[in-house]
C-alpha positions as a printed NumPy array, in Angstrom:
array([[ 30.713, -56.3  ,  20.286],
       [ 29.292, -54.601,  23.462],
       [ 30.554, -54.139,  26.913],
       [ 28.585, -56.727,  29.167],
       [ 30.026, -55.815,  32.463],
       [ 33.112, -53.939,  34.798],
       [ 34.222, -55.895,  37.668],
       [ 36.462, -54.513,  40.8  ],
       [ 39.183, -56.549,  43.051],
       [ 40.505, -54.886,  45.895],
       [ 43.058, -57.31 ,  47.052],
       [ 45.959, -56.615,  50.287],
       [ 49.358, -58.08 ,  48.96 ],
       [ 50.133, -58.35 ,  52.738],
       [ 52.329, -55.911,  52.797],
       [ 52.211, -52.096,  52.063],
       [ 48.713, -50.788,  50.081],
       [ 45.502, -53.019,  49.018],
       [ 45.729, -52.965,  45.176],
       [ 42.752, -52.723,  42.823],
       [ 42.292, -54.003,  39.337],
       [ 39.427, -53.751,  36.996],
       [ 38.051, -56.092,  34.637],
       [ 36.024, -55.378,  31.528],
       [ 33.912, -58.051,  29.929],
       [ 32.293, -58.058,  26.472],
       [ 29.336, -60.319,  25.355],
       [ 31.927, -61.835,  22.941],
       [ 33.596, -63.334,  25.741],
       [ 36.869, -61.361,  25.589],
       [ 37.735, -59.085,  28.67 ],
       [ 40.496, -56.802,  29.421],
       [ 42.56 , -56.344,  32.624],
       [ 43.356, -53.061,  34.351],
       [ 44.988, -51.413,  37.426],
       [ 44.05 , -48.652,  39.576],
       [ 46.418, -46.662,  41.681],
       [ 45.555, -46.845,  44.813],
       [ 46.287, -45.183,  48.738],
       [ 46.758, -46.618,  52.262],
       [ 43.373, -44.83 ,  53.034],
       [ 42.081, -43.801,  49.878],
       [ 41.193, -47.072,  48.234],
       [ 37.445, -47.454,  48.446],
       [ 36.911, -44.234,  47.317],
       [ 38.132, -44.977,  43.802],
       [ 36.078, -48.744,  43.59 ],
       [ 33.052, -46.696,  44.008],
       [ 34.244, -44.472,  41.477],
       [ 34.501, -47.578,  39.12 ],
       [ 30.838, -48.374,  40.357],
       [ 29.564, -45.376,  39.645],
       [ 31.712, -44.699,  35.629],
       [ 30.428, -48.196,  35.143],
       [ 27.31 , -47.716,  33.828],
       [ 28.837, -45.265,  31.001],
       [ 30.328, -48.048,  29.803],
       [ 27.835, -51.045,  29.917],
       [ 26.61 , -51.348,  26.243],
       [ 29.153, -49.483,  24.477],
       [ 31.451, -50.322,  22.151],
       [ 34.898, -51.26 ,  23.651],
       [ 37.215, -49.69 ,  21.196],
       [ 35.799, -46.435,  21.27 ],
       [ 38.512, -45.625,  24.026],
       [ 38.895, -41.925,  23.626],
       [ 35.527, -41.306,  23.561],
       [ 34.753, -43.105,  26.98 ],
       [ 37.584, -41.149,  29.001],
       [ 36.286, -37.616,  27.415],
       [ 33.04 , -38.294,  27.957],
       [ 33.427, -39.751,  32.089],
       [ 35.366, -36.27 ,  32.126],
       [ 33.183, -33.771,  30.688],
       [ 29.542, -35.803,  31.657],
       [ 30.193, -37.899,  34.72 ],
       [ 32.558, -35.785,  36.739],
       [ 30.968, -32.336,  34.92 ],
       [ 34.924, -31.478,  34.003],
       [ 35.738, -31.516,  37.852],
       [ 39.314, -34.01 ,  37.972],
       [ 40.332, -35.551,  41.368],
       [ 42.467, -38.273,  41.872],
       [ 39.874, -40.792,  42.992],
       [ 38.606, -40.339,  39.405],
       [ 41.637, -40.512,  37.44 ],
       [ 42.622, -43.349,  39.297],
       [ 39.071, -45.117,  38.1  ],
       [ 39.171, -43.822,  34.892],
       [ 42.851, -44.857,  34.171],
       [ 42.155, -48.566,  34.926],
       [ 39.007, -48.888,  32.911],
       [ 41.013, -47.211,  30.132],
       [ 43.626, -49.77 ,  30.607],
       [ 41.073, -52.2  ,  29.746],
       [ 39.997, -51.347,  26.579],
       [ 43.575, -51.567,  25.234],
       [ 43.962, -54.647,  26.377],
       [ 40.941, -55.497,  24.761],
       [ 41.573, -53.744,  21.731],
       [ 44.626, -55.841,  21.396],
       [ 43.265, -58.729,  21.751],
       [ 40.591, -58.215,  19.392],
       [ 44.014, -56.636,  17.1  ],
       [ 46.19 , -60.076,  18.219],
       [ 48.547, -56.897,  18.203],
       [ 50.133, -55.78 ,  21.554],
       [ 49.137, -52.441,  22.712],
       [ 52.366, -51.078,  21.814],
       [ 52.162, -52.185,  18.497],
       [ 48.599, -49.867,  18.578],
       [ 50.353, -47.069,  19.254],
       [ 52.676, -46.409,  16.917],
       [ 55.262, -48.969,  17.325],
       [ 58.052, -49.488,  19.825],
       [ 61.291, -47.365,  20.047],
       [ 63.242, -50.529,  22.173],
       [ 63.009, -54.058,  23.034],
       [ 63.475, -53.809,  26.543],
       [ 62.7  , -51.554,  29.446],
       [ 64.802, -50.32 ,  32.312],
       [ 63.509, -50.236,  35.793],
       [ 64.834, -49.072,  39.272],
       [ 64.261, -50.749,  42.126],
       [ 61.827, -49.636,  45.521],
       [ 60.257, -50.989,  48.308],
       [ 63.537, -52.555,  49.556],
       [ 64.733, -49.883,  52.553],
       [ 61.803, -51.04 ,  54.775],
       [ 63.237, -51.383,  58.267],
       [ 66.495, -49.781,  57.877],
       [ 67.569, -47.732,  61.147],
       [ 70.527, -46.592,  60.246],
       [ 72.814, -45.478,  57.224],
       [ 74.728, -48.605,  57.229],
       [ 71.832, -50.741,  57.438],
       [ 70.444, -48.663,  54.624],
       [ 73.611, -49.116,  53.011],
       [ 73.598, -53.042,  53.2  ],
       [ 69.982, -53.147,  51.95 ],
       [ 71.107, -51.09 ,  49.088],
       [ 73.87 , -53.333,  48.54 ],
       [ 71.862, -56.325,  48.748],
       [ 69.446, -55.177,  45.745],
       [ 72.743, -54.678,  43.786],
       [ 73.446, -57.841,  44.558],
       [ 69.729, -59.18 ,  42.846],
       [ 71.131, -57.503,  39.279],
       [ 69.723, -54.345,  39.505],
       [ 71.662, -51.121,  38.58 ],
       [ 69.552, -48.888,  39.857],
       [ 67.456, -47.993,  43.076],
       [ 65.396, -45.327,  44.498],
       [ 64.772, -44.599,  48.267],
       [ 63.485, -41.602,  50.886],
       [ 66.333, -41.039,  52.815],
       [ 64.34 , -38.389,  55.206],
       [ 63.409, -40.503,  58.142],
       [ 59.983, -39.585,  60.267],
       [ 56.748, -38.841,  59.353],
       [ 56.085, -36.492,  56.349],
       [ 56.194, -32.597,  57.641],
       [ 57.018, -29.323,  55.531],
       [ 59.557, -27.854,  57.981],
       [ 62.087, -30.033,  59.6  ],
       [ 64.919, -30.147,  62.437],
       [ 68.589, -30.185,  61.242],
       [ 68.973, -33.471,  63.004],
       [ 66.667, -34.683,  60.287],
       [ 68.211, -33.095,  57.61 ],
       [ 72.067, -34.758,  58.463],
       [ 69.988, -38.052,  58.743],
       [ 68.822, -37.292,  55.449],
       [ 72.142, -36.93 ,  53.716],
       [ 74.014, -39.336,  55.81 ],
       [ 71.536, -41.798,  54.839],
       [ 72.199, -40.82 ,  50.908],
       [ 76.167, -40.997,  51.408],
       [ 75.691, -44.245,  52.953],
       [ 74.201, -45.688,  50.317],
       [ 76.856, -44.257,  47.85 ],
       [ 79.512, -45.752,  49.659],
       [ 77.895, -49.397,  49.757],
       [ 76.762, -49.599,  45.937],
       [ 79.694, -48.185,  44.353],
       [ 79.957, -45.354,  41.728],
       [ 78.658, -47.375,  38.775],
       [ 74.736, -47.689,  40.003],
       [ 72.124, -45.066,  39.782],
       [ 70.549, -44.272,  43.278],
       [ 67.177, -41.954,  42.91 ],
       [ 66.688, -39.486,  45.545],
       [ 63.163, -39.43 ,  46.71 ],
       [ 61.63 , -36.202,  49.007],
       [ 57.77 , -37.28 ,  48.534],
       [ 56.52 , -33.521,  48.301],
       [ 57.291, -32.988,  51.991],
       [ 59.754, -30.413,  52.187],
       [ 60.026, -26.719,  52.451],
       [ 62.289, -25.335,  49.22 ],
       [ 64.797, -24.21 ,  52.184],
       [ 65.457, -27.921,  53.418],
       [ 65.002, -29.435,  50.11 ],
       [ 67.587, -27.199,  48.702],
       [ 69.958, -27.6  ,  51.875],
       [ 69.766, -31.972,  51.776],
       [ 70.418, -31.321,  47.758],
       [ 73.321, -29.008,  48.194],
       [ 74.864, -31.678,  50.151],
       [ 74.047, -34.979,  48.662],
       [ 76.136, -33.521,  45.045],
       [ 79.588, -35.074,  46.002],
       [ 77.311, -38.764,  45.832],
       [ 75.971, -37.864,  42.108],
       [ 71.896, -39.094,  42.162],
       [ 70.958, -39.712,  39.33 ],
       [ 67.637, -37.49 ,  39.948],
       [ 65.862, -35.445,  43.479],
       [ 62.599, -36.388,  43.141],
       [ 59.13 , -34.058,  44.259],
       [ 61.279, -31.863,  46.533],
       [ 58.247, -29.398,  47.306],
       [ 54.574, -29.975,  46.644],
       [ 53.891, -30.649,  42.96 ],
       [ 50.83 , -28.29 ,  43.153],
       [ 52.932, -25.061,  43.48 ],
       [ 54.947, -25.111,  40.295],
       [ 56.137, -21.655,  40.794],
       [ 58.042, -22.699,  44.032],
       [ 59.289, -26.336,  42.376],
       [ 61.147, -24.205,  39.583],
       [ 62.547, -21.896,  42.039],
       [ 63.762, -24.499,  43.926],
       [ 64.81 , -26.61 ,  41.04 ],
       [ 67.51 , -23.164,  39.844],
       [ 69.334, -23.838,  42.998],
       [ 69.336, -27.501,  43.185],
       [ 72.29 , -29.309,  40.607],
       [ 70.578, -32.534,  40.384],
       [ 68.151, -33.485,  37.725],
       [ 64.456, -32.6  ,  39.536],
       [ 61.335, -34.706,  39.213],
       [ 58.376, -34.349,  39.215],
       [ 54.308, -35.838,  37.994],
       [ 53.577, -38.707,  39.998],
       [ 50.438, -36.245,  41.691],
       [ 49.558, -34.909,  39.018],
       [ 47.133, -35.752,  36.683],
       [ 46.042, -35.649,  33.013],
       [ 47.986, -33.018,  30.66 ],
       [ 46.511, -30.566,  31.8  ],
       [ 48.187, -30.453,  35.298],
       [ 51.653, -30.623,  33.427],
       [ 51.653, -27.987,  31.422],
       [ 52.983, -25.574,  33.514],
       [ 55.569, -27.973,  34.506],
       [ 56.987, -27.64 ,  31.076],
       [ 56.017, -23.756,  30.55 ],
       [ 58.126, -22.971,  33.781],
       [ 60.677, -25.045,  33.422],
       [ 59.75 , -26.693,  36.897],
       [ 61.73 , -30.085,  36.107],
       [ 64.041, -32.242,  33.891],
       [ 62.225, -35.597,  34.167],
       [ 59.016, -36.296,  34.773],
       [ 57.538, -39.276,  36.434],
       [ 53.522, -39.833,  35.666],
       [ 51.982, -42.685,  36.663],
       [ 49.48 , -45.129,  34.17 ],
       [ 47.216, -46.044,  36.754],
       [ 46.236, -42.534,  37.962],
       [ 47.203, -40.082,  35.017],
       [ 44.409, -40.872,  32.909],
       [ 45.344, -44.354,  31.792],
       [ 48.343, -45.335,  28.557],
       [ 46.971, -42.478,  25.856],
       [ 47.469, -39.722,  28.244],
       [ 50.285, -41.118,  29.762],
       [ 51.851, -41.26 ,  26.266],
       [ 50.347, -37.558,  25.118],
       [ 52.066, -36.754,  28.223],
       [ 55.308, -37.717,  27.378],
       [ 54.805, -36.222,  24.071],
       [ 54.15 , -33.008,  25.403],
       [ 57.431, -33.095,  27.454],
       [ 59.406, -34.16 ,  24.556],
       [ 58.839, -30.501,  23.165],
       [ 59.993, -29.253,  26.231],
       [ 63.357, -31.426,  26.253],
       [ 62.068, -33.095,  29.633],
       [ 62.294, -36.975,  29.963],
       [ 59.533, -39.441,  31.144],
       [ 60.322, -41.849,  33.963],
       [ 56.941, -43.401,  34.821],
       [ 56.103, -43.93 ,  38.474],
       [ 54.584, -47.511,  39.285],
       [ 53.573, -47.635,  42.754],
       [ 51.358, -50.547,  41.515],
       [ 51.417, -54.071,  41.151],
       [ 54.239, -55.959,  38.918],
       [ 51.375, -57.389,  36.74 ],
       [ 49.097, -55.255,  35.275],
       [ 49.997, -51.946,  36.016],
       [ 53.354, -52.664,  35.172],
       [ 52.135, -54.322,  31.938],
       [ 50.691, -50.936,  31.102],
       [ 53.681, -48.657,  32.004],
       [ 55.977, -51.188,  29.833],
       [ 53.344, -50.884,  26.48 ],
       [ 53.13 , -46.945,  27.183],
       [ 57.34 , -46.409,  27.906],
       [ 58.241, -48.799,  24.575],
       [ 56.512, -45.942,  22.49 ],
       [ 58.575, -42.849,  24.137],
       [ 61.751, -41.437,  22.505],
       [ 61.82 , -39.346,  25.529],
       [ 61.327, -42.31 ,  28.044],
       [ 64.95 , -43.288,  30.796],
       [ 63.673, -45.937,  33.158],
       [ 60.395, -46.996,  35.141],
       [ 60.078, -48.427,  38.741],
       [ 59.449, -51.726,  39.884],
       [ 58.321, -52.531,  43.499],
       [ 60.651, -55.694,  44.563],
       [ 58.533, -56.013,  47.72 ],
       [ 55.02 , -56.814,  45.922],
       [ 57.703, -59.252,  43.317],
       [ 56.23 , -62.699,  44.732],
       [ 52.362, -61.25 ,  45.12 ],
       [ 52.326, -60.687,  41.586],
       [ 53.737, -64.202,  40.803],
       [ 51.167, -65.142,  42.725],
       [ 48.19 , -63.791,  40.856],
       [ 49.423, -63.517,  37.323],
       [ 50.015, -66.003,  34.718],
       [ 53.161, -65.964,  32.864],
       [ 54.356, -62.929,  34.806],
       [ 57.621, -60.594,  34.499],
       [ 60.787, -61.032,  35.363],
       [ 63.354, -58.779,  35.32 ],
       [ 67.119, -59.592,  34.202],
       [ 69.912, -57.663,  34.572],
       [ 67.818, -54.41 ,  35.95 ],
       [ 65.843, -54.615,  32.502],
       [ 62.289, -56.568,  31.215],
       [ 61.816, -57.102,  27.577],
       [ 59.034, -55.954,  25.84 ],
       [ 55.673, -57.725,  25.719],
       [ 54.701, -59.661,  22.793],
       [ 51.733, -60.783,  23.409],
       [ 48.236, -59.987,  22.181],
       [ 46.768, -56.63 ,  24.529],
       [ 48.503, -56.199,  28.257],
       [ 50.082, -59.188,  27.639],
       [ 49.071, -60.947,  30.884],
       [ 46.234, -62.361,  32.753],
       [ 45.334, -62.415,  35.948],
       [ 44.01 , -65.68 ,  38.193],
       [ 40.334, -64.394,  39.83 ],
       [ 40.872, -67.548,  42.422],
       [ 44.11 , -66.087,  43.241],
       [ 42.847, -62.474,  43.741],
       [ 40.206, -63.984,  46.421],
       [ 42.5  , -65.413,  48.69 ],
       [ 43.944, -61.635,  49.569],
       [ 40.737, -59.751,  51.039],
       [ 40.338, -55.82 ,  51.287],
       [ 42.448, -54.856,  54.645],
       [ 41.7  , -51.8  ,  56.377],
       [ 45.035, -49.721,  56.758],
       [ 45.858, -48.569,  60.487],
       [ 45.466, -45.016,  61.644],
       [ 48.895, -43.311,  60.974]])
């Protein structure tokens, strides 16, 4: 069996991101299904990357996994990472799994070693959109409880994304945190995200404050590229830190774990490397006493699919997130698709991924071009 070709969809959900999945045919007839992680403005970039990694797959034997994402490393992008490329490489990798287990009639989990659970937490995001105020904030929050989830993740900073901000900001910031406290009750887990904007000085201030509500983590507080000032940070800060979902490959975590920069981190499938270095990953961290909480700012189809077969084979693994707002675009393009129940989804069974995706479906949601910001 041969690879006989590597299609791209770059879809627009109508809402947020355009999304991009991959699909890998063999002259056997049986293809695989991946995701890409994408940007608002930074989507193009990584189908051209797929374009261009193509051709060092076309004729090659499918299973031969680790070999194709070593060799796009060290011959295609001459050992030079970025993460247009990861992003590429990571849904062509999630391919070949799903190919593999087909070809297996195993799910991918099953490849790797087994599962260590049946079913997979997830948070909820993509539900504050449009919130002005704390106690609208509050009532959103509320209204996800509400939907059987038990726990939720928002950025309570309001504005665009700067390093240093006004103390006007900063009390918007924790009143926005409190808020939500107060309207979900003590018993649900909210996650505190600061999307790499801040300053350690603010971070550390909004962190300080926001103890008394008990988040369950702070998440990217400073820039993930200077460790050194993300573990300084983290020694002042009394909530579990996070940090991964900008970095990529192993590589750009190990100094994470030599400094002690964070308690959890949170890499994401579809631009790490793909589910074997998202899962070397984790094992890596495990040494290190740090648990995995995989980002998903993807689809909830195959990107999720591929978070769900990597996190079943973690002993290290807490929860993953799931993106209510793209809920009824994926149950629009998948067969058989997930659904979660009580804030968890069980494990895939199926042969590979575990789901399919409908081609007819994918063309009625054409490439947008995102707005100037």
């Amino acid at each position: 069996m041969r690879i006989a070709d590597v299609q791209h969809f770059l879809v627009h959900p109508e809402r947020g991101k355009n999304l991009c999945f991959v699909r890998i045919d063999t002259d056997d007839g049986v293809y695989g299904w991946g995701e890409c992680y994408t940007q608002s403005d930074r989507d193009t970039q990584i189908t051209a990357h797929v374009d261009q990694i193509k051709r060092y797959l076309i004729g090659r034997d499918p299973g031969r996994i680790k070999q194709f994402t070593q060799t796009t490393f060290d011959d295609f992008a001459a050992r030079r990472g970025s993460m247009d490329l990861y992003c590429a490489v990571s849904g062509l990798e999630q391919a070949l799994w799903d190919i593999k287990g087909k070809l297996a009639g195993m799910p991918v989990h099953a490849l790797l070693g087994g599962a260590c659970r049946d079913r997979i937490r997830v948070y909820a995001n993509g539900w504050s959109g449009g919130a002005e105020s704390p106690d609208e904030l509050g009532a959103k929050a509320a209204a996800i409880v509400e939907r059987g989830f038990s726990a939720l993740k928002f950025d309570p900073v309001p504005g665009p994304w700067r390093t240093f901000i006004d103390k006007a900001i900063e009390r918007r910031a924790i009143d926005n945190v409190l808020a939500v406290r107060d309207a979900v009750g003590a018993d649900v887990d909210i996650l505190v995200e600061m999307h790499r904007r801040l300053a350690p000085m603010h971070a550390v201030r909004i962190a300080r404050a926001i103890e008394c509500a008990a988040p369950y983590w702070f998440e990217e507080p400073v820039l993930a590229e200077n460790v050194s000032a993300l573990a300084r940070a983290k020694r002042d800060i009394n909530i579990p830190v996070v940090t991964g979902e900008a970095l990529y490959t192993k590589f750009d975590f190990r100094e994470v774990f030599e400094l002690g920069a964070a308690d959890i981190i949170n890499p994401d499938v579809c631009n790490v490397g793909g589910i074997l270095e998202l899962k070397e990953i984790a094992a890596m961290a495990e040494a290190y006493f740090v648990a995995v909480s995989p980002h998903n700012y993807n689809s909830t189809t195959v990107g999720l699919a591929a978070t769900l077969h990597a996190a079943a084979t973690m002993p290290n693994f807490l929860i993953t997130e799931y993106f209510v707002n793209l809920e009824a675009f994926g149950r629009e393009i998948a067969r058989d698709p997930w659904r979660v129940v009580d804030g968890y989804i069980d494990l895939p069974q199926g042969p590979g991924l575990g789901i399919d995706l409908d081609v007819a479906a994918l063309g009625v949601h054409p490439y947008q071009a995102f707005p100037m910001r």
